[in-house]
Rosetta silent file (secondary structure, phi, psi, omega in degrees, C-alpha in Angstrom):
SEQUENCE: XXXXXXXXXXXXXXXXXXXXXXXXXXXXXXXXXXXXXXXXXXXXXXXXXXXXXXXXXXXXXXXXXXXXXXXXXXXXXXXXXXXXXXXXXXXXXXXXXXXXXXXXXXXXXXXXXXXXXXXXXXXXXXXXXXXXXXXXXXXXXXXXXXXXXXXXXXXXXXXXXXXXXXXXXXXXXXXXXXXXXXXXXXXXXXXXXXXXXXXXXXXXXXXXXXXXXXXXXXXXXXXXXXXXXXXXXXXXXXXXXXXXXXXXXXXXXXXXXXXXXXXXXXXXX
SCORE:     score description
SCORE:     0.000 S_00000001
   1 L     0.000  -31.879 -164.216    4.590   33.630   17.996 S_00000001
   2 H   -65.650  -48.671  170.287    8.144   32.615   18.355 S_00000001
   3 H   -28.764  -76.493 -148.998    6.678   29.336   20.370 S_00000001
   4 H   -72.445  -49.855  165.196    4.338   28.453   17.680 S_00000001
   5 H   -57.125  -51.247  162.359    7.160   28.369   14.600 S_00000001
   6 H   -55.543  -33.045 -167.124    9.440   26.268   16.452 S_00000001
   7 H   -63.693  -55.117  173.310    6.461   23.859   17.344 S_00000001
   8 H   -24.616  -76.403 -170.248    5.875   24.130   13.636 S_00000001
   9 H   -73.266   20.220 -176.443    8.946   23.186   12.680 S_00000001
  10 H  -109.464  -39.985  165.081    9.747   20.653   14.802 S_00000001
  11 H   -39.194  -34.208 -152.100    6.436   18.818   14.090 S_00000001
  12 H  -101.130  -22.808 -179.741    7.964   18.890   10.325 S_00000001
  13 H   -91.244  -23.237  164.532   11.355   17.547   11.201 S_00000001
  14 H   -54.619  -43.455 -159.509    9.530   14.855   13.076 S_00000001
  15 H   -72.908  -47.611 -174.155    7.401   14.105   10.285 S_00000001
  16 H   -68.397  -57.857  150.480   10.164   13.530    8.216 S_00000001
  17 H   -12.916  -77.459 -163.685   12.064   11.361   10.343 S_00000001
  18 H   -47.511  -49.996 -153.935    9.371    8.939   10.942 S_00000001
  19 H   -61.201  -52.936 -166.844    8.711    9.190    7.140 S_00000001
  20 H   -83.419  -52.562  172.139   12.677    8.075    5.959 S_00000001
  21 H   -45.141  -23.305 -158.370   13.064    6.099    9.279 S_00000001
  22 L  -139.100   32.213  178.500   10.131    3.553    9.292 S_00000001
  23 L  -129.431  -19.361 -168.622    9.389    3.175    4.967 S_00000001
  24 E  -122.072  154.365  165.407   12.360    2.114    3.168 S_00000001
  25 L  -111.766  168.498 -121.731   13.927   -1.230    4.316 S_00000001
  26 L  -111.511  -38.581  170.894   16.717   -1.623    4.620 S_00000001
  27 L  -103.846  123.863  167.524   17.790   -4.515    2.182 S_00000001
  28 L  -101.264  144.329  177.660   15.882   -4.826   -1.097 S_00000001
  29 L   -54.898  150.591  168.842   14.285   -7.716   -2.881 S_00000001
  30 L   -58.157  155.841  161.548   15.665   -8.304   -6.198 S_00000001
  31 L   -78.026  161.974  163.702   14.292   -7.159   -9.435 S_00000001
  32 L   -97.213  150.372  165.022   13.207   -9.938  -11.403 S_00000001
  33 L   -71.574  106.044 -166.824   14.814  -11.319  -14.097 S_00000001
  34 L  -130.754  102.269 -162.510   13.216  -11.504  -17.150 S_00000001
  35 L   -88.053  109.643 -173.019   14.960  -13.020  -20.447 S_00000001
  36 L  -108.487 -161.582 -156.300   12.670  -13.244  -23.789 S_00000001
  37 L  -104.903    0.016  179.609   14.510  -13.833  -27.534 S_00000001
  38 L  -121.121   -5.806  162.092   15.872   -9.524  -27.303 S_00000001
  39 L   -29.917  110.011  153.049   17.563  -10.532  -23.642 S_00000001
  40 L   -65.728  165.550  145.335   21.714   -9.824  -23.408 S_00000001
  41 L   -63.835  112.569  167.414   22.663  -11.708  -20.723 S_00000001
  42 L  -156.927  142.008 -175.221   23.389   -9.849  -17.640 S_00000001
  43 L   -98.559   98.574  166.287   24.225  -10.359  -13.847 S_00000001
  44 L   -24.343  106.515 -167.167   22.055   -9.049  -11.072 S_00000001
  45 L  -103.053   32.524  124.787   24.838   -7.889   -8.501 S_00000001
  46 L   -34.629   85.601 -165.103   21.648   -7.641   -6.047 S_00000001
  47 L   -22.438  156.033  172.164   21.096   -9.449   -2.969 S_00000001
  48 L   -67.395  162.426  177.473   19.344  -12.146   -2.524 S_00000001
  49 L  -109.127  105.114  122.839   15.720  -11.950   -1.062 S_00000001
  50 L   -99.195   16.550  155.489   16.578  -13.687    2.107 S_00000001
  51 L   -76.743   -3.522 -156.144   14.555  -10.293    4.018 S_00000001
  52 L   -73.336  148.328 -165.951   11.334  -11.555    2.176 S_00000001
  53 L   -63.250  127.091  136.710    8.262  -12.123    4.800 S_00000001
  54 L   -69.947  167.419 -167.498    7.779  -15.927    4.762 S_00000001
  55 H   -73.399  -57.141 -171.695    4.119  -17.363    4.542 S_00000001
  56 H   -27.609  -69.816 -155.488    5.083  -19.237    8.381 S_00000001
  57 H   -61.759  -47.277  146.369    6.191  -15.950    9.653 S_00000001
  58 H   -12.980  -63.587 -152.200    3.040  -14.081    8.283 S_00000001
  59 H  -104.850    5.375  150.625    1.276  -16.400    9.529 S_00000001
  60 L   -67.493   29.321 -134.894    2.531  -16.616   12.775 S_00000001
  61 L  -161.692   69.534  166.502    2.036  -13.017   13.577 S_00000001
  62 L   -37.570  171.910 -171.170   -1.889  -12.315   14.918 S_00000001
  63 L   -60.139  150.877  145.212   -3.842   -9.245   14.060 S_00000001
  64 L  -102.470   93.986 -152.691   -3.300   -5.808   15.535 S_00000001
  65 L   -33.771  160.016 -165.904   -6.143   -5.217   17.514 S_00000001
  66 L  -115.007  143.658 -163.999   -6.826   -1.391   16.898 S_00000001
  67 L   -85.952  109.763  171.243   -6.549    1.344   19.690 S_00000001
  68 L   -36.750  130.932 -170.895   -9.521    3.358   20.586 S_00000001
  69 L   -56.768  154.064  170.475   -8.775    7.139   19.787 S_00000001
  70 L  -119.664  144.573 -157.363   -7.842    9.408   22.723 S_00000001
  71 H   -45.553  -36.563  164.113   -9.163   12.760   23.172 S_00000001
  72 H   -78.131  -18.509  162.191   -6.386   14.303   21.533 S_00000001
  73 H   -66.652  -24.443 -175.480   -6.127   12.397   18.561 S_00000001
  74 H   -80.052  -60.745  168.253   -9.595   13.281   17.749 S_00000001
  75 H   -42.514  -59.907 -176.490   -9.270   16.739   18.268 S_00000001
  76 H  -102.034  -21.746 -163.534   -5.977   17.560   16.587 S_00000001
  77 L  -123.538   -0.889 -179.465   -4.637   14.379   14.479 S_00000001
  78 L    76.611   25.183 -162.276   -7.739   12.792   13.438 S_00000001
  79 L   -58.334  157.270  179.368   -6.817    9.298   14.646 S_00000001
  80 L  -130.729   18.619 -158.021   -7.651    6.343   13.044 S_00000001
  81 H   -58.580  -40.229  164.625   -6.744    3.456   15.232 S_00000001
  82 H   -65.376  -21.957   54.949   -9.947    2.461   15.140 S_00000001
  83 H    66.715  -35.689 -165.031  -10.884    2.329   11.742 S_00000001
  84 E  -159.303  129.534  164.675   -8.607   -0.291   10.282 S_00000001
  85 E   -80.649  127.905  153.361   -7.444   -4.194   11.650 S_00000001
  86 L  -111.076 -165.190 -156.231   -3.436   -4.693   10.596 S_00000001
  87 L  -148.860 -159.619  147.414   -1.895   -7.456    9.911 S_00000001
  88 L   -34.397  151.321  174.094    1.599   -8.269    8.480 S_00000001
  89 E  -107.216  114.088  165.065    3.854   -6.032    6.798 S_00000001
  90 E   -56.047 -179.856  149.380    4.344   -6.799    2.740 S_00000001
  91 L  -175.024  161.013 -168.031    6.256   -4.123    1.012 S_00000001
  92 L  -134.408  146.719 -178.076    5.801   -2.346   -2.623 S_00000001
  93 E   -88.486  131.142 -158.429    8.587   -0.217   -4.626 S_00000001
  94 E  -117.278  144.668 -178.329    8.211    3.128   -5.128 S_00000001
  95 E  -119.629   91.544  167.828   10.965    5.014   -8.390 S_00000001
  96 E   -64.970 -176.022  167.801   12.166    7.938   -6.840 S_00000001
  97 L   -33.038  -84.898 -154.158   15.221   10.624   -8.249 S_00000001
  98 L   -97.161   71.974  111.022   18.148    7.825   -7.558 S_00000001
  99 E   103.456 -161.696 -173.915   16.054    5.104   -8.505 S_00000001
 100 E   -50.979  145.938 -175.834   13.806    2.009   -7.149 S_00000001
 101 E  -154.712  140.832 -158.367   13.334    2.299   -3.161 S_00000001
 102 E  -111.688  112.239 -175.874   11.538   -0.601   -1.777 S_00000001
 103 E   -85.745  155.963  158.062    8.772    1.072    1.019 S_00000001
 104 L   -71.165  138.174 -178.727    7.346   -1.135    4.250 S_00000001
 105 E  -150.940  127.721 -178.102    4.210   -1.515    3.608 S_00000001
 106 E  -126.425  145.431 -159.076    1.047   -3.299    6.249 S_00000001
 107 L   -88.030   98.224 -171.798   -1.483   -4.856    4.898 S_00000001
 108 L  -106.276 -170.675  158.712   -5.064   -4.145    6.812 S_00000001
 109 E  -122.455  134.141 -177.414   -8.818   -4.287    6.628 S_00000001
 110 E   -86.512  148.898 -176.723  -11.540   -1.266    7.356 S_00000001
 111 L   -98.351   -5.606 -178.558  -13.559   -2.287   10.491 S_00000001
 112 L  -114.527   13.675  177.144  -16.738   -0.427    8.893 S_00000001
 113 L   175.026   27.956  167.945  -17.056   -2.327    5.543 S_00000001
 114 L    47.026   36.753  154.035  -14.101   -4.690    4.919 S_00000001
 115 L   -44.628  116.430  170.393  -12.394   -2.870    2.002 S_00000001
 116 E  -122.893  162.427  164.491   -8.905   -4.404    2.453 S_00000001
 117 E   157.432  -74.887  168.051   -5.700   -3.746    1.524 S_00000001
 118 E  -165.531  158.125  168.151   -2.334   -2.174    2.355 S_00000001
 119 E  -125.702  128.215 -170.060   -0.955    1.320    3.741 S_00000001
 120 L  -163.767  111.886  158.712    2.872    2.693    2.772 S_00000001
 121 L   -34.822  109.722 -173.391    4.424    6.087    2.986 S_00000001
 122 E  -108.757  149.243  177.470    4.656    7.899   -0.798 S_00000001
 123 L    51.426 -146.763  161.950    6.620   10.936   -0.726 S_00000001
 124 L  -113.427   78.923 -174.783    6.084   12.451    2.490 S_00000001
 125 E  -163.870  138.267 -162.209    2.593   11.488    3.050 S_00000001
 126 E   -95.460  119.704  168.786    1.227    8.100    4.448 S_00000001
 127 E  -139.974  130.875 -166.242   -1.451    6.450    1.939 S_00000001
 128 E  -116.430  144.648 -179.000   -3.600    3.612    2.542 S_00000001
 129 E  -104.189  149.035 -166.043   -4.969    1.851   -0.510 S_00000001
 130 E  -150.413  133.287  175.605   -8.486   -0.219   -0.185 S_00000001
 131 E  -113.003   92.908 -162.581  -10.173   -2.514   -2.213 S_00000001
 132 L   -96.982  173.837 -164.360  -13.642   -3.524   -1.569 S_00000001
 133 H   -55.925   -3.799  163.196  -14.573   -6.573   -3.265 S_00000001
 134 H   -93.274   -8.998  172.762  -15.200   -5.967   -6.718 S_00000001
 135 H   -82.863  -52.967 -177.889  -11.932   -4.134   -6.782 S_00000001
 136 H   -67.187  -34.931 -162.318   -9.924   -7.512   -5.104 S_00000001
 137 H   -83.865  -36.342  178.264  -11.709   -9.542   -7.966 S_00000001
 138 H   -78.388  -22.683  179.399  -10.496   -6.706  -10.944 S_00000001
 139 H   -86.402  -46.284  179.071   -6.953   -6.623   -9.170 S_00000001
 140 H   -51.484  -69.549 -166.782   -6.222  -10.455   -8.454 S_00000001
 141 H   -78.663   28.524  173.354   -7.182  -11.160  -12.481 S_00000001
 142 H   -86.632  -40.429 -171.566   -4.917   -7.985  -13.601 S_00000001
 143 H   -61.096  -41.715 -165.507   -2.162  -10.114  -11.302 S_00000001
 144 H   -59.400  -64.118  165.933   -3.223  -13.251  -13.249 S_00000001
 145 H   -16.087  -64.685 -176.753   -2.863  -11.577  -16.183 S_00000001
 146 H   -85.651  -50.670  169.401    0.984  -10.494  -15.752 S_00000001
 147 H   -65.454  -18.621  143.988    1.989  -13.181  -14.461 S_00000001
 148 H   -26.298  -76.877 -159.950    0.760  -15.266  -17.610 S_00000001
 149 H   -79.565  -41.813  140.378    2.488  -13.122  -19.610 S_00000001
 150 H   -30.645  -33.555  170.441    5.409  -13.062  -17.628 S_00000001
 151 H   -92.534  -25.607 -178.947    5.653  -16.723  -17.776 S_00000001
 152 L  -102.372   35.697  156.568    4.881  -16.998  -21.660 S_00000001
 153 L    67.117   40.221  177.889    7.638  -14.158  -22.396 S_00000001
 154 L  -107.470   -6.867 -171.336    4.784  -11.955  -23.733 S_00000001
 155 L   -69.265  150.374 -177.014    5.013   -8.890  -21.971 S_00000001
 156 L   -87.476   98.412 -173.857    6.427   -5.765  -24.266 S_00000001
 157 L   -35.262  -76.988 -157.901    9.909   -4.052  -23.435 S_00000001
 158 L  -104.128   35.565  159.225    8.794   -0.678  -25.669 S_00000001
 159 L   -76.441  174.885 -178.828    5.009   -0.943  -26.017 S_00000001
 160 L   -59.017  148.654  169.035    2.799    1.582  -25.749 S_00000001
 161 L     8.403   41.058  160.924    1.077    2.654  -22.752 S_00000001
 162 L   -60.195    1.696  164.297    1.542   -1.144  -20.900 S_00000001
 163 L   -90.735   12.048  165.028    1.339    0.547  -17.476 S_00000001
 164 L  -151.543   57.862  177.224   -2.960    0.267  -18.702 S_00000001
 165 L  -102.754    7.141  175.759   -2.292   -3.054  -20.381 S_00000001
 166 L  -162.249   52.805  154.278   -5.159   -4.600  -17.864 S_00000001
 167 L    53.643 -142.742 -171.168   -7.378   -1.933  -17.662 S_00000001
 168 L  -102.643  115.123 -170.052   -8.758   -0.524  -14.617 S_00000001
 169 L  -111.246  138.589  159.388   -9.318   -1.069  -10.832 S_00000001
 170 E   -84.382  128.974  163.506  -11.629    0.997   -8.326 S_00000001
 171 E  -139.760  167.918  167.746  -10.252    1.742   -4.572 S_00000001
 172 E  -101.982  157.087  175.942  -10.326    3.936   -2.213 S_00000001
 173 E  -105.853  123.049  164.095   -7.586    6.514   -0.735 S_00000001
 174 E  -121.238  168.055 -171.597   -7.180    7.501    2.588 S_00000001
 175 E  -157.814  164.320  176.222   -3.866    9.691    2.976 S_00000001
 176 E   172.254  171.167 -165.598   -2.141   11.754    5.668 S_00000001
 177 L   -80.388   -2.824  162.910    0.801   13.075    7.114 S_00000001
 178 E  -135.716  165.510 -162.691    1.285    9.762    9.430 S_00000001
 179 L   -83.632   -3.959  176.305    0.229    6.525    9.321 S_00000001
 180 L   -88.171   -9.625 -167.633   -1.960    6.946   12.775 S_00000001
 181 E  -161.551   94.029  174.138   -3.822   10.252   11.154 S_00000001
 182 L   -96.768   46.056 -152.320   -5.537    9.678    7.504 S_00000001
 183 L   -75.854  -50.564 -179.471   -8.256   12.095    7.322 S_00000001
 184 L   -61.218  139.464 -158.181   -8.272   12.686    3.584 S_00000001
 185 E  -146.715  143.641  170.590  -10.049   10.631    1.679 S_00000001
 186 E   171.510  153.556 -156.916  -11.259    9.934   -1.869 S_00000001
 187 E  -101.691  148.214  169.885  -12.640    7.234   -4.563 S_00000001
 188 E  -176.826 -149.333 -163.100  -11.467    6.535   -8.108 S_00000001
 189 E  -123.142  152.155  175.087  -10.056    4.254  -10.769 S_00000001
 190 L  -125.974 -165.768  174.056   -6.658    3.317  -10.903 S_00000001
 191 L  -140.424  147.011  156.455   -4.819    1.777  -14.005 S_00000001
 192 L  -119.936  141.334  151.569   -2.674   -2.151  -13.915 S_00000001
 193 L  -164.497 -107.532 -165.614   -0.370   -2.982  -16.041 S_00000001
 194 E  -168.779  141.602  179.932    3.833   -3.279  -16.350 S_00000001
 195 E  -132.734  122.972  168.945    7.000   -1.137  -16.667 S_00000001
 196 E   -81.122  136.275  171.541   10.263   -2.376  -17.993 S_00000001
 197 E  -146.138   97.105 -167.933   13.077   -0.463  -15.652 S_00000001
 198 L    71.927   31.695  170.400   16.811   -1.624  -16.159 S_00000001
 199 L    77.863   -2.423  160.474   15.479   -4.558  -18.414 S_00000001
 200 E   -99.593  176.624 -169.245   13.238   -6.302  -15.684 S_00000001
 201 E  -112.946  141.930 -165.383    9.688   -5.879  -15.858 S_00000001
 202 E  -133.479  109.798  162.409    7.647   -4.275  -12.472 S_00000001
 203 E   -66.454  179.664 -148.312    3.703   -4.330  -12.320 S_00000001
 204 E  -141.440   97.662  179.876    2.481   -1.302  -12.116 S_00000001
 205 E  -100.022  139.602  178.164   -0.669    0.071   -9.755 S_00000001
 206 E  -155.601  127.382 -175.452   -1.238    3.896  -11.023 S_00000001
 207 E  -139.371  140.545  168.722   -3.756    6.439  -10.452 S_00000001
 208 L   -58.884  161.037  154.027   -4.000   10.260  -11.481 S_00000001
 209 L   -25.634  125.912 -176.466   -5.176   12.501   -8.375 S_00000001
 210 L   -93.460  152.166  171.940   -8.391   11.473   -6.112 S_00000001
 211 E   -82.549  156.263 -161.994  -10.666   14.544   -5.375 S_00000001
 212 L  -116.345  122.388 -158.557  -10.280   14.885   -1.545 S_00000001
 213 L   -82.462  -34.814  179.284  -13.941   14.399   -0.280 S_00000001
 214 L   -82.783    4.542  173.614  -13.261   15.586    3.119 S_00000001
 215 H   -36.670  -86.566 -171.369  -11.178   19.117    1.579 S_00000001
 216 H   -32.643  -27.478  169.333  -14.239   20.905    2.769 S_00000001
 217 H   -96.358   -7.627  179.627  -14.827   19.768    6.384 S_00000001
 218 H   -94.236  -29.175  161.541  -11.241   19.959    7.234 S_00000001
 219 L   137.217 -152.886  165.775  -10.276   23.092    5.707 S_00000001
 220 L  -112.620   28.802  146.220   -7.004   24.514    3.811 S_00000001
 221 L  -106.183   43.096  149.202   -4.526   22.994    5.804 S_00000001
 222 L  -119.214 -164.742 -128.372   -5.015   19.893    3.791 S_00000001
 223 L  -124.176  136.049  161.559   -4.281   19.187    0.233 S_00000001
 224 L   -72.344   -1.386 -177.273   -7.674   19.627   -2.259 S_00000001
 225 E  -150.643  158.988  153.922   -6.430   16.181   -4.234 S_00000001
 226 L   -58.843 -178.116  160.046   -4.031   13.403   -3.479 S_00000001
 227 L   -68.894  156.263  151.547   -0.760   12.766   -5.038 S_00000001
 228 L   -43.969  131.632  172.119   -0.393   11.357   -8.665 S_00000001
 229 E  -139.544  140.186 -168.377    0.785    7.583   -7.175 S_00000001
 230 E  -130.742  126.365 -168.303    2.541    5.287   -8.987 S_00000001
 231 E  -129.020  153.427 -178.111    3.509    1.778   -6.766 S_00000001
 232 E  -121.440  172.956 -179.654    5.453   -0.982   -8.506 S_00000001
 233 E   -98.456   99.111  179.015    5.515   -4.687   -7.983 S_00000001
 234 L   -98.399 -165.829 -167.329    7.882   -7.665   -8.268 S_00000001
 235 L   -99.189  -33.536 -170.821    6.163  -11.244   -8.618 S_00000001
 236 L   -86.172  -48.793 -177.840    6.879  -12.215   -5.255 S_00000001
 237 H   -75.950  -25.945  166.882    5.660   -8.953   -3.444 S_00000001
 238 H  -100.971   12.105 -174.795    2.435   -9.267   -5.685 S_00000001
 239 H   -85.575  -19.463 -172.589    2.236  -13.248   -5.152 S_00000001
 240 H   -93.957   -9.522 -179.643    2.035  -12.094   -1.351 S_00000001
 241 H   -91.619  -25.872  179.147   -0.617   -9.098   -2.022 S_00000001
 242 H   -81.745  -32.431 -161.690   -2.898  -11.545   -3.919 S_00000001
 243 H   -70.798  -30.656 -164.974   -2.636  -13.950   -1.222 S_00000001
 244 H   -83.932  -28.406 -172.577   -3.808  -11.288    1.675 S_00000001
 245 H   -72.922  -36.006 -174.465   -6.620   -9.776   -0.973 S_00000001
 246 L     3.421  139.539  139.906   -8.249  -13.479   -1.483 S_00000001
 247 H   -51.875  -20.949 -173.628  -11.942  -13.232   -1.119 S_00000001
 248 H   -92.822  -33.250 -163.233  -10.941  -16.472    0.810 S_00000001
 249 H   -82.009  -25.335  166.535   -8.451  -15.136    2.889 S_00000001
 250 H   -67.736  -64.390 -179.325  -10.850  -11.718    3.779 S_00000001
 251 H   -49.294  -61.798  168.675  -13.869  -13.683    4.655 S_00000001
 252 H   -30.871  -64.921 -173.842  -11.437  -15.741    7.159 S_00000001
 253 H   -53.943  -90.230  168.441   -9.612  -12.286    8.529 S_00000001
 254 H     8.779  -70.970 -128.532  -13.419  -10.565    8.570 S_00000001
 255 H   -95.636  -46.573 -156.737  -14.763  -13.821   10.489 S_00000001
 256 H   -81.006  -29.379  157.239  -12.042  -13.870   12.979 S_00000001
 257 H   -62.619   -6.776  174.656  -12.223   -9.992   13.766 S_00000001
 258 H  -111.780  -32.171  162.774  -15.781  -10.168   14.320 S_00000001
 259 H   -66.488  -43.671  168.168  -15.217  -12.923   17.206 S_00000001
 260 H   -55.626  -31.321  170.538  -12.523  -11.019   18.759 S_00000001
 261 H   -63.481  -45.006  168.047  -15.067   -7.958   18.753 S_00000001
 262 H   -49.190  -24.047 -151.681  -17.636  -10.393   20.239 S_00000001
 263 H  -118.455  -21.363 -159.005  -15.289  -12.099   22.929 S_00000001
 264 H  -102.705  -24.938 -173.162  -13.940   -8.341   23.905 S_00000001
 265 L   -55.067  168.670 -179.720  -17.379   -7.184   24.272 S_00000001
 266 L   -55.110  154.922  173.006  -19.117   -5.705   27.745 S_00000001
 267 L   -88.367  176.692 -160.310  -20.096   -8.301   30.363 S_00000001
 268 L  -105.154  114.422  158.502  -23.385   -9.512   30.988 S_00000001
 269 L   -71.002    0.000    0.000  -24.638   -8.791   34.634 S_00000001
């Protein structure tokens, strides 16, 4: 008994480790600046974003082919190696207690229906977000959208519910307590729009709780709904999330992952 409560707990101080060790970077991107005709003047004592992923380095930086499950992952952790191509890591801002915390974030594809989109530790629980293609078409013109309005100074410091100021996107959730073992899963609607925080402006991806479709086969030591999740944006970090959702840039990823399955296949005798 004694055995099994330290394993417990050890498991949980691991989890947590991994979780603060390998999610927040370390340097943050700037807020943006955004000055309309009710602007003060004021000076960003932020760093500069000279951590931000360049397009080169992105695009130097192949796929990561994904690791066939091992007996034990299947059994105890649910692995998922298989499941999802990754790619480059992005990263999206999260508003904690003491304030904005900029998460790691890697940007992937599902290997059993191309849904793409990105995975980043919220709280302490690893959630990957997915977008199948009628989702990347409602999210790219929500992005279009703010940045419009970002450039013609129209977005609203105090309006009204502007975190749904460009309606609704569908995706899917997969979530878990590490990013190797997502079992929970569930579909919904999300809301875009924009949050003023210290006088810049943040898009805003938001969703109430997903029902967790898989509660029933795993049991109760998972959660029956996700978290509430609220992820924020700067213009740069969503100029690089539109570029990876592209319908041009999927079909390309898609295309190149189905020759590498082809060229890896058994040989012919």
């Amino acid at each position: 008994m004694k055995k099994t409560i330290l394993t417990a707990i050890a498991l949980c101080l691991f989890g947590m480790l991994a979780v603060s060790c390998g999610s927040t970077k370390n340097v943050q991107s700037p807020a943006d600046e955004y000055e309309d005709e009710k602007t003060v003047e004021t000076t960003i004592t932020e760093e500069d974003d000279s951590t931000e992923i360049k397009k080169s380095d992105k695009k130097s930086k192949k796929e990561k082919n994904p690791k066939k499950k091992n007996i034990i992952q299947e059994i105890f952790t649910f692995g998922n190696r298989d499941e999802y191509n990754k790619f480059y890591e992005i990263s999206v801002y999260e508003k904690e207690i003491t304030g904005m915390k900029e998460k790691r974030a890697t940007t992937l594809i599902r290997t059993d229906n191309n849904m793409a989109g990105f995975g980043a530790y919220y709280m302490m629980a690893y959630y990957i977000v997915q977008f199948d293609e009628v989702g990347r078409i409602k999210l790219t013109q929500a992005i279009d959208a703010y940045l419009s309005d970002f450039e013609n100074k129209t977005l609203q410091r105090k309006g009204k519910h502007t975190d749904r100021a460009y309606g609704k996107v569908p995706y899917r959730l997969d979530w878990g307590t590490l990013s190797s073992s997502t079992p929970n899963t569930g579909s919904g609607e999300g809301y875009v729009g924009y949050e003023f925080i210290k006088g810049s402006p943040y898009f805003t991806l938001s969703n109430y709780a997903f029902t967790n479709d898989n509660y029933e086969k795993i049991g109760d030591t998972t959660s029956r709904e996700s978290l509430p999740l609220n992820y924020y944006f700067t213009r740069s970090q969503l100029k690089e999330l539109k570029e990876f959702i592209s319908n041009e840039n999927i079909t390309k990823l898609v295309s190149e992952m189905n020759e590498n399955f082809i060229s890896s296949s058994a040989d012919e005798y």
